[in-house]
C-alpha positions as CSV (number, residue, x, y, z in Angstrom):
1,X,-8.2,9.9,4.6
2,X,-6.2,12.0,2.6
3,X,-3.2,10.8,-0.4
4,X,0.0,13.1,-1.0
5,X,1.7,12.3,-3.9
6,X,5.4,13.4,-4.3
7,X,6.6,13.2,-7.7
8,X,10.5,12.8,-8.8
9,X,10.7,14.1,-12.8
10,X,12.2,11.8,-15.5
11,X,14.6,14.4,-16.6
12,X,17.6,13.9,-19.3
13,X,20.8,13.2,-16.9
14,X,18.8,13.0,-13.3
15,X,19.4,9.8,-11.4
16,X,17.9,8.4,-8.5
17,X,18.7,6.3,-5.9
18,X,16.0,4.0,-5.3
19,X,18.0,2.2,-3.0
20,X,18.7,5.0,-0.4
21,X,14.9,6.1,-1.0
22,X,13.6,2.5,-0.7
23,X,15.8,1.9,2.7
24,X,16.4,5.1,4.2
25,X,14.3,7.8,3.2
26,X,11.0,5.3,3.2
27,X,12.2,3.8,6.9
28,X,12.9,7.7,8.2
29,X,9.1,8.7,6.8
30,X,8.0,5.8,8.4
31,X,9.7,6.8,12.2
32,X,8.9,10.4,12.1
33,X,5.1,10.2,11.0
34,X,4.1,6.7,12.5
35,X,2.9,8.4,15.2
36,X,1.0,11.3,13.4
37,X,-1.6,10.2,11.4
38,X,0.4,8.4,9.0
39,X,-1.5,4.8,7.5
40,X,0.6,3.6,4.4
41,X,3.1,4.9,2.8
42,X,4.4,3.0,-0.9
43,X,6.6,3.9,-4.0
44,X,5.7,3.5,-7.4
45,X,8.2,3.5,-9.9
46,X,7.7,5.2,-13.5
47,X,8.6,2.0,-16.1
48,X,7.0,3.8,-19.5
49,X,5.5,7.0,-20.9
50,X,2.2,7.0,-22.9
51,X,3.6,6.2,-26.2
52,X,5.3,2.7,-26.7
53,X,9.2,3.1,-26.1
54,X,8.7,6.3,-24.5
55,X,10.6,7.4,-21.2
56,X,8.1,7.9,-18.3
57,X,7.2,11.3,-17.2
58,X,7.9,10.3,-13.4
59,X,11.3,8.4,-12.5
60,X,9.7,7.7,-9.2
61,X,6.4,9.0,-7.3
62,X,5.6,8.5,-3.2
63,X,2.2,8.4,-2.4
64,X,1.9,9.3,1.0
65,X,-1.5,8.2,2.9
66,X,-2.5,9.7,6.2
67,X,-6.3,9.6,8.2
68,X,-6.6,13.4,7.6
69,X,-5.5,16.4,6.3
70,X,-5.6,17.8,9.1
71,X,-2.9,14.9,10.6
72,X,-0.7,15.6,7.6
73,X,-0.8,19.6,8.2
74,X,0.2,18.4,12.5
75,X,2.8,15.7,10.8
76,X,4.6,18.7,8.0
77,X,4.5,21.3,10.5
């Protein structure tokens, strides 16, 4: 098993859509790689930084789990 992690920075001004990612983007990961290797695929969503009241570092981070590398390197190519 392998984990990629993709990780969207908390940066002054940026937005995200979480909705598009959530409904769109997660659904078209899901199509494409199904088939290659892919086991799970989740979102986890930055809420805090590691002081109280602080923003978090990450708006948003994919983690990305497939049943090798070698199945990510065949689904990215």
């Amino acid at each position: 098993m392998i984990l990629v992690t993709v990780m969207y920075p908390n940066q002054e001004g940026s937005k995200f859509d979480m909705d598009y990612y959530m409904n769109s983007h997660l659904a078209l990961v899901a199509e494409k790689w199904g088939g290659m290797g892919l086991n799970n695929a989740r979102i986890v969503k930055g809420v805090s930084g590691g002081e109280p009241g602080s923003a978090p570092p990450y708006q948003v981070m994919a983690v990305v789990e497939f049943e090798s590398a070698e199945a990510f390197q065949n689904a990215v190519a």
